[in-house]
C-alpha positions as CSV (number, residue, x, y, z in Angstrom):
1,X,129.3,74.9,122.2
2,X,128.4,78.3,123.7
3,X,124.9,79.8,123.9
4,X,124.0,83.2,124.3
5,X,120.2,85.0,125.1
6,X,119.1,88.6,125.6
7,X,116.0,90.1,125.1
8,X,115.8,93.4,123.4
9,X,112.8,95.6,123.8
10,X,111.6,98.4,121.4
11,X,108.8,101.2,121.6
12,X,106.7,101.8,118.7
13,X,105.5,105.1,118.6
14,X,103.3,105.0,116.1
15,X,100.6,102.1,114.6
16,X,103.1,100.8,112.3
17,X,106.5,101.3,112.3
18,X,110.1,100.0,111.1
19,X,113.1,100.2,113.8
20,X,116.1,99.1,112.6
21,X,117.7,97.1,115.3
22,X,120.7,95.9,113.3
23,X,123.3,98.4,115.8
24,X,121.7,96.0,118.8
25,X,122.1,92.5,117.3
26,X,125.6,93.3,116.1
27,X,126.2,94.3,119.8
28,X,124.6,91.0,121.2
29,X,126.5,89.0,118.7
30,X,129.4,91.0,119.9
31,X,128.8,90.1,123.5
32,X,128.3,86.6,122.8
33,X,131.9,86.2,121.9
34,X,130.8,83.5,119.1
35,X,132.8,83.5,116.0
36,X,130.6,80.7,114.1
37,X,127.2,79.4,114.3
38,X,123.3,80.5,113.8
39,X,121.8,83.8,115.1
40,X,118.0,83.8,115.5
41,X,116.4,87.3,116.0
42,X,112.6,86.6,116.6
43,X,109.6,89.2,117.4
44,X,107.8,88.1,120.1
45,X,104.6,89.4,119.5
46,X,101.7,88.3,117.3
47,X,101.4,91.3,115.4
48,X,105.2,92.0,114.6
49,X,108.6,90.2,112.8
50,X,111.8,91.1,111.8
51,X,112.8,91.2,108.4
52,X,115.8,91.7,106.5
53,X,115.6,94.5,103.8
54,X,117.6,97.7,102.6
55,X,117.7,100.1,105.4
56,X,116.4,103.5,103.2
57,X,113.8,105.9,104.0
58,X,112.6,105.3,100.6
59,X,111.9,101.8,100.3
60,X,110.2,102.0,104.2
61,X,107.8,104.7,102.8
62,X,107.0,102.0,99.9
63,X,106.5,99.3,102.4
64,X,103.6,101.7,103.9
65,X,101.9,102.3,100.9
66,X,102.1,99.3,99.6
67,X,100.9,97.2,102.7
68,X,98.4,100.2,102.8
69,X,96.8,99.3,99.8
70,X,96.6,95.6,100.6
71,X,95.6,95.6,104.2
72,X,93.7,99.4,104.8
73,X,93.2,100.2,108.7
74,X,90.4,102.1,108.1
75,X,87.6,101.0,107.9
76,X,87.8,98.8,111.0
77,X,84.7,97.6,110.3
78,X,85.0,95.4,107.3
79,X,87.4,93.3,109.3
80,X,85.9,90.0,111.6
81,X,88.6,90.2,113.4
82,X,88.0,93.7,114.7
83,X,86.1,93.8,117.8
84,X,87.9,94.2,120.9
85,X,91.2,95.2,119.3
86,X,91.3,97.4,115.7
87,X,94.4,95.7,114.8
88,X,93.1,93.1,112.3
89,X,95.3,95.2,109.4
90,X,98.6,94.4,111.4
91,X,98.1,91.0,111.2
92,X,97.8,91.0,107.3
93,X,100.5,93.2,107.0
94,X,102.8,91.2,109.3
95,X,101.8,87.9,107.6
96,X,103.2,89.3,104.1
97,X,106.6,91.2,105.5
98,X,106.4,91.6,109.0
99,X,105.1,95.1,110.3
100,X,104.5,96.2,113.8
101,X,101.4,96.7,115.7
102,X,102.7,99.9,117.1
103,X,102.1,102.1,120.5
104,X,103.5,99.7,123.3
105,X,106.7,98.1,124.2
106,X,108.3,95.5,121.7
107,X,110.4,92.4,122.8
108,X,112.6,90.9,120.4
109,X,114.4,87.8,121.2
110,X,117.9,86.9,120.2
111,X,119.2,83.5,120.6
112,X,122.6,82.6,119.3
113,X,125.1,79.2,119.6
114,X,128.0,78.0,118.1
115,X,131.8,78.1,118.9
């Protein structure tokens, strides 16, 4: 069985954003010469994920609205959370579809095995 590992890294420019990192996992699953087995992507960070969605402007801008109205940024205050960081929002929004706490480097795992 062969294994493969890499870890990506991303830079969110903004408080929330999607990346699509499809181009770089098909290139590490490229690399790993494996024909058949599993593929884990995984966001290393508390306040991001990776999901697997319809890559169209579109349906992103719906995702922000959307999360918006569940889990409003502003106002930090009526988050507990909020104290040292004003980031309780991304954790909401991440725990329903996986959004990114944006502004600082990203690392994305990618573990794959198989034959």
């Amino acid at each position: 069985m062969k294994s493969y590992r890499k870890e990506l890294w991303f830079n969110a420019e903004k408080r929330r954003q999607i990346i699509h990192i499809t181009p770089q996992i098909e290139q590490c699953l490229a690399e790993s010469g494996i024909k058949e087995g599993l593929l884990l992507v995984n966001a290393m960070h508390i306040t991001a994920s990776v999901f697997i969605n319809d890559n169209e402007s579109g349906l992103h801008s719906d995702y922000e609205v959307w999360l918006e109205k569940l889990a409003p940024e502003k106002p930090h205050a009526q988050y507990k959370h909020n104290g040292y960081e004003d980031n309780a929002d991304a954790h909401l929004k991440r725990t329903i579809m996986g959004r990114d706490d944006g502004m600082r480097k990203k690392r994305v795992l990618v573990k794959i095995i198989g034959e």
